[in-house]
N, CA and C of each residue as an Amber inpcrd file, in Angstrom:
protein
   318
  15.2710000 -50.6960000  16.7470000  14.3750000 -50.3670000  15.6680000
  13.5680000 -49.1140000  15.9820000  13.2820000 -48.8020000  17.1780000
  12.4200000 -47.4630000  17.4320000  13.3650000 -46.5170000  17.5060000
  14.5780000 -46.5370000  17.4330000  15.1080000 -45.6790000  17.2340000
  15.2540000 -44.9470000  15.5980000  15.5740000 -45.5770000  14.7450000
  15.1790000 -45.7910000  13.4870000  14.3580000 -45.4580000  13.4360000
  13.2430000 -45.5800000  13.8400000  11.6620000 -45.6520000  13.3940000
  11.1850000 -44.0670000  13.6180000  12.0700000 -43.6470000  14.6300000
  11.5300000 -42.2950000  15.4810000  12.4950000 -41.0170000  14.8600000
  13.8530000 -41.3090000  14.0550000  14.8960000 -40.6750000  13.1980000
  13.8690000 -40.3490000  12.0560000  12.9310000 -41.5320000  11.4080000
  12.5640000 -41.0760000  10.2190000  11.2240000 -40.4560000  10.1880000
  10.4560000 -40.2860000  11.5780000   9.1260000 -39.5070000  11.3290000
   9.7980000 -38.5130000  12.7060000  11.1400000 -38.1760000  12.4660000
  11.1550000 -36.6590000  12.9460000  11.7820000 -36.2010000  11.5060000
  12.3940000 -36.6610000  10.1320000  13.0270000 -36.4320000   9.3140000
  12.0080000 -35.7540000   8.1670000  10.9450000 -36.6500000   8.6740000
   9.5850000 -36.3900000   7.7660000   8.8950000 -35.2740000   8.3670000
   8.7380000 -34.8430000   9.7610000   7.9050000 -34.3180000  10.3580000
   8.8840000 -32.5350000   9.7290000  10.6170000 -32.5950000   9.6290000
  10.8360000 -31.4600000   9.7820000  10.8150000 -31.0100000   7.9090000
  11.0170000 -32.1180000   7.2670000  10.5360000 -31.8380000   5.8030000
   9.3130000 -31.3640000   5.4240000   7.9870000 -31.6540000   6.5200000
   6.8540000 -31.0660000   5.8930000   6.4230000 -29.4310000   6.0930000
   7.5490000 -29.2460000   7.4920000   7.5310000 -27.8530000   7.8990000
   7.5820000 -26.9100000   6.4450000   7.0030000 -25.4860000   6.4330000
   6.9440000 -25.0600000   5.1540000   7.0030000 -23.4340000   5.6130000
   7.7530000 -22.8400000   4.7490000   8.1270000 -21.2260000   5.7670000
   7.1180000 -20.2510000   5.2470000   6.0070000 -19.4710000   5.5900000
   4.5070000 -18.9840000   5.0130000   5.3500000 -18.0270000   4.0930000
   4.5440000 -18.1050000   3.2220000   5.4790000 -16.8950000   2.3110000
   4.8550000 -15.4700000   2.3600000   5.4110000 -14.3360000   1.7470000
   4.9490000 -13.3930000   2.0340000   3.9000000 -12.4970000   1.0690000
   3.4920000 -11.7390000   1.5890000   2.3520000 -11.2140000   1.1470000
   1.9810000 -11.0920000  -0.3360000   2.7610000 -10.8630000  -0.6990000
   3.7590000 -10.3870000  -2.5310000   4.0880000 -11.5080000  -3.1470000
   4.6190000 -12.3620000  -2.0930000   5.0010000 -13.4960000  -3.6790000
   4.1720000 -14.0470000  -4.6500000   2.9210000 -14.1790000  -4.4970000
   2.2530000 -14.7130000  -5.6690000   2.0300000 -13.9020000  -6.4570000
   2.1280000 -12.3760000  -6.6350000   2.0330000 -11.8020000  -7.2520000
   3.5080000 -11.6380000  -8.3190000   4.0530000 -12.3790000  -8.0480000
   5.7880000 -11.8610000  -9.0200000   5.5480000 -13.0430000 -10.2690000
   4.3600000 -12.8640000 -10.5080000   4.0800000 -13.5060000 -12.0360000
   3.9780000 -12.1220000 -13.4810000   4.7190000 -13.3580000 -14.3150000
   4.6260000 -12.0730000 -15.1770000   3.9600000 -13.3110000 -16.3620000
   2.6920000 -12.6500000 -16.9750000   1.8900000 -13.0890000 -18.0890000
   2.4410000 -12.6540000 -19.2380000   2.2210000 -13.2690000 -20.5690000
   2.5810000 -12.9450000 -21.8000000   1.0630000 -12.2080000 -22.2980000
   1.2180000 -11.1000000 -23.0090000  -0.4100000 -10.4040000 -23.7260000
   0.4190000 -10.2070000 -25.3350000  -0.8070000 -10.1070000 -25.7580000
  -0.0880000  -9.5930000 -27.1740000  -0.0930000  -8.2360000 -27.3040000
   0.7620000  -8.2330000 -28.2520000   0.9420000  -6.2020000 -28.7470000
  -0.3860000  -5.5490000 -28.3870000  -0.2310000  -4.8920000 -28.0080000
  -1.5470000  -4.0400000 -27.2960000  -2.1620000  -4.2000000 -26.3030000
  -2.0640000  -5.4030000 -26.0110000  -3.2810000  -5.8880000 -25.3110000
  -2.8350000  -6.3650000 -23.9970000  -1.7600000  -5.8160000 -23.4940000
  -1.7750000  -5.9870000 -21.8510000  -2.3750000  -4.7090000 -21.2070000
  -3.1290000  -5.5980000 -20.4500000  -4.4720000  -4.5730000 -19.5810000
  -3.7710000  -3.4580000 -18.5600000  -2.7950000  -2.5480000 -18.8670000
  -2.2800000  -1.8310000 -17.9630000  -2.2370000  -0.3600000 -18.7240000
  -1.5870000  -1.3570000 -20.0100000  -1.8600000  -0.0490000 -21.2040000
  -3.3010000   0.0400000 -21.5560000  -3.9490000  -0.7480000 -22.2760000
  -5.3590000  -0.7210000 -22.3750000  -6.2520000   0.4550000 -21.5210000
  -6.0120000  -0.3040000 -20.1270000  -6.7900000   0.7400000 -18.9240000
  -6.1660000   2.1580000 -19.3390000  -4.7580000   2.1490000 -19.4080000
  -4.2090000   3.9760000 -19.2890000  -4.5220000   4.6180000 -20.4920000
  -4.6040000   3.7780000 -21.7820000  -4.8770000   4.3160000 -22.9350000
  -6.5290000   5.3080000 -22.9670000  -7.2470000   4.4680000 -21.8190000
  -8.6580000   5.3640000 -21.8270000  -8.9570000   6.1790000 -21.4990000
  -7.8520000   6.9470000 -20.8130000  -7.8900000   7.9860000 -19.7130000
  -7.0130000   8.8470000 -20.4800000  -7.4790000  10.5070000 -19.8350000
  -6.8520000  11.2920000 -20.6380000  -5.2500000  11.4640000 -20.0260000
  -4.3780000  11.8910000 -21.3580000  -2.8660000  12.0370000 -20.8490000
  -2.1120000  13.0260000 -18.9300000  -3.1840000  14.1370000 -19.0250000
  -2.6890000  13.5860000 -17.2590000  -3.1050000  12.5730000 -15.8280000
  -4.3490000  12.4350000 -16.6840000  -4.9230000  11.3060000 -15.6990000
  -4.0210000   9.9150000 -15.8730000  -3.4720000   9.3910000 -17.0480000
  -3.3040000   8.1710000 -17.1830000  -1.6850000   8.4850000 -16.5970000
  -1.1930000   9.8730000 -16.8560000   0.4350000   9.7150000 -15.6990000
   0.0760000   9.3240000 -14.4970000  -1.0200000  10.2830000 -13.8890000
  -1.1290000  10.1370000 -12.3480000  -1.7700000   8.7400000 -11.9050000
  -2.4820000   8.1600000 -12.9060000  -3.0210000   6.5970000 -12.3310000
  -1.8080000   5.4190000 -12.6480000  -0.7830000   5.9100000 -13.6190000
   0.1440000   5.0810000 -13.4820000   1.6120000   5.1530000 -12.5720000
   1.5580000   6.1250000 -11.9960000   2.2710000   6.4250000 -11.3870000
   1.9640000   5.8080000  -9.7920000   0.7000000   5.8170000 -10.0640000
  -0.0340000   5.1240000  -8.5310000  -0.1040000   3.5680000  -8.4540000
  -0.3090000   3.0980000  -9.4910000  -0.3670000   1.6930000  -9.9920000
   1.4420000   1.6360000  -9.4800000   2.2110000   2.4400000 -10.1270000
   3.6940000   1.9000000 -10.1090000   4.3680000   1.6200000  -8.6440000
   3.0890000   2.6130000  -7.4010000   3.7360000   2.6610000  -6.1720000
   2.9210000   1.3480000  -5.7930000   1.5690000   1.0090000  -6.0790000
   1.0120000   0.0340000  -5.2220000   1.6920000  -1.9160000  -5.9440000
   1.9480000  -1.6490000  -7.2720000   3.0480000  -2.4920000  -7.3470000
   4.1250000  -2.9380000  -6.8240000   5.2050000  -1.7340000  -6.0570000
   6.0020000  -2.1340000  -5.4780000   5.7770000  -2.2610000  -3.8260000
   4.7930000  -1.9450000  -3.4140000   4.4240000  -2.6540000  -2.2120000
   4.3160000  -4.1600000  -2.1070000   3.1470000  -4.1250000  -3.0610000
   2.6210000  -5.4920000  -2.9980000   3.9130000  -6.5220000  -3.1760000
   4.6990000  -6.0820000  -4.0460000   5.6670000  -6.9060000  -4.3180000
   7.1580000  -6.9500000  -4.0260000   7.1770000  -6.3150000  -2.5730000
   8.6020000  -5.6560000  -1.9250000   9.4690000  -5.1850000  -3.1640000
   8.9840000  -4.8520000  -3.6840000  10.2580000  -3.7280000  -4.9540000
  10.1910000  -4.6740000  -5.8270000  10.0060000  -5.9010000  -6.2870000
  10.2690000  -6.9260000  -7.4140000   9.9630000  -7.1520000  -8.8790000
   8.5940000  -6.2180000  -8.5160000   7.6780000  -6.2350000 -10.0720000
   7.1490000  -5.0980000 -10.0400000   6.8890000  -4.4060000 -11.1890000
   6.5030000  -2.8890000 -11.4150000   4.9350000  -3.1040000 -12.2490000
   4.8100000  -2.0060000 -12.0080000   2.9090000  -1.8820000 -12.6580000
   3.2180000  -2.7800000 -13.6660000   3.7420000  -2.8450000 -14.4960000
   3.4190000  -3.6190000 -15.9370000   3.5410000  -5.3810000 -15.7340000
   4.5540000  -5.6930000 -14.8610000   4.4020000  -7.2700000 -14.8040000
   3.9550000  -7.5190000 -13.6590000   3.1160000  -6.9100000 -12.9460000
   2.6330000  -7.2400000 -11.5310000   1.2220000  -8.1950000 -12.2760000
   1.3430000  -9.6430000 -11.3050000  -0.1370000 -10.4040000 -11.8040000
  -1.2610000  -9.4320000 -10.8780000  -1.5860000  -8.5980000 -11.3550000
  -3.1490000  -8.1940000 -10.9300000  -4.3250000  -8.7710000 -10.9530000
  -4.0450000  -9.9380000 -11.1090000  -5.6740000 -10.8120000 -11.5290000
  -5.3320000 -11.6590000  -9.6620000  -4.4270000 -11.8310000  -9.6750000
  -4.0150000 -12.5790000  -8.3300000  -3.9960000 -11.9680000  -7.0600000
  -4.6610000 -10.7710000  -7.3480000  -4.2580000  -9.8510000  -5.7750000
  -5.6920000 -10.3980000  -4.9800000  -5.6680000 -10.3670000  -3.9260000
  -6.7760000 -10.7220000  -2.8440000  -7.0360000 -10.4950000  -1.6500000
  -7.6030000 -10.7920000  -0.4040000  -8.0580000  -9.2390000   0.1070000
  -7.0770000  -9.2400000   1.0300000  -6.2140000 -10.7050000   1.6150000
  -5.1650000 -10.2390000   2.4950000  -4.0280000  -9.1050000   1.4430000
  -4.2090000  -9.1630000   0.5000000  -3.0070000  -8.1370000  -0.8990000
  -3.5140000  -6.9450000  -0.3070000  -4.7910000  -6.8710000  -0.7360000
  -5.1720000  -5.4030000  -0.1510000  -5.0200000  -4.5810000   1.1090000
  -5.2310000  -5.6340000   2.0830000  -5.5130000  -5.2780000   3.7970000
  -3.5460000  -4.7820000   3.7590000  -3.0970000  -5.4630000   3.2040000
  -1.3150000  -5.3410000   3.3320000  -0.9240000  -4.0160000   2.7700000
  -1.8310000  -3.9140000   1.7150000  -1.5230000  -2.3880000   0.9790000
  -2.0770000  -1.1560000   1.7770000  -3.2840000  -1.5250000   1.7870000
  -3.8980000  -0.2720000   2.5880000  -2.7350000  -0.0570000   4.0570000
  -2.8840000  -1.2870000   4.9130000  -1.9440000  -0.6810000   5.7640000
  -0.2420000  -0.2330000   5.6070000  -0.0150000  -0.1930000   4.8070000
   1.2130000   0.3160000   4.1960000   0.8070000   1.5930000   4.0050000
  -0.2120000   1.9640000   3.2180000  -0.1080000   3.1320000   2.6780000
  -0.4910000   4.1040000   3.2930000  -1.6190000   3.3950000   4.7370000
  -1.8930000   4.3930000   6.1470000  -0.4070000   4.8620000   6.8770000
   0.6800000   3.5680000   7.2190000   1.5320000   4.4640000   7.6240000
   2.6220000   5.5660000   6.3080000   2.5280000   4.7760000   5.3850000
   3.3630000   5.6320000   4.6420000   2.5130000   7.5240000   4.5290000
   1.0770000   7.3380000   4.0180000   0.8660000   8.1780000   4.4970000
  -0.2420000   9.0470000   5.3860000   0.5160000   8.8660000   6.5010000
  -0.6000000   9.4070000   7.6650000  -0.3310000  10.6930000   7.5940000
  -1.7110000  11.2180000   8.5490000  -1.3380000  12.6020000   8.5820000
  -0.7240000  13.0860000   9.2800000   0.0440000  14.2550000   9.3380000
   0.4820000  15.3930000  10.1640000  -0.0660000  15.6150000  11.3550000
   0.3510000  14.9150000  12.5840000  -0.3980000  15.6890000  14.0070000
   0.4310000  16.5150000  14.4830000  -0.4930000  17.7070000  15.4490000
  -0.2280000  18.7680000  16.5260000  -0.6580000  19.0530000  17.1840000
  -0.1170000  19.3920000  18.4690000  -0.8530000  19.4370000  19.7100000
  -2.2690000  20.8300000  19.2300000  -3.1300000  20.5210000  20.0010000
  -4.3080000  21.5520000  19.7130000  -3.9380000  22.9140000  20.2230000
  -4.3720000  23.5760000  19.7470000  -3.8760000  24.9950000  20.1640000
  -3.2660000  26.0800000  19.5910000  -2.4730000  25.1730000  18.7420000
  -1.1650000  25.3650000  18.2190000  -1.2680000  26.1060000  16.8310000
């Protein structure tokens, strides 16, 4: 019987194991808005036509971080991002872009 007994709380023990997910997945929600009224257009609509390319164009890169390539500015849940989302972005975007070093002198 303890053998049995010890089969089913290792059966249970390896079912509760759970694999952490990654940084992005809670964000691969996509909300329904009505005509107009998803807050991506809204926000870009207020800004003038080259500002609202260049802020969506930035939105479109920090989207696909957050969300390893999966969801783009428009269906990214932005209400769900939080500060490990951020700490993940920022350091992405330090190495993506760091600066240029050279030896001094030079």
């Amino acid at each position: 019987m303890s053998a049995g007994k010890s089969s089913r709380s290792a059966s249970r023990k390896s079912s509760k194991k759970k694999t952490k997910p990654t940084a992005g997945a809670f964000l691969n929600r996509i909300a329904d808005y009505a005509e107009g009224q998803h807050p991506l257009h809204v926000y870009l609509s207020g800004l003038s036509p080259s500002s609202a390319r260049v802020t969506e164009t930035a939105l479109e890169s920090i989207a696909d971080i957050l969300s390893n390539g999966r969801r783009t500015a428009e269906d990214l849940a932005w209400h769900l991002i939080r500060a490990q989302h951020v700490a993940t972005l920022r350091g992405r975007l330090q190495k993506l872009y760091a600066p240029a070093t050279r030896p001094i002198g030079i």
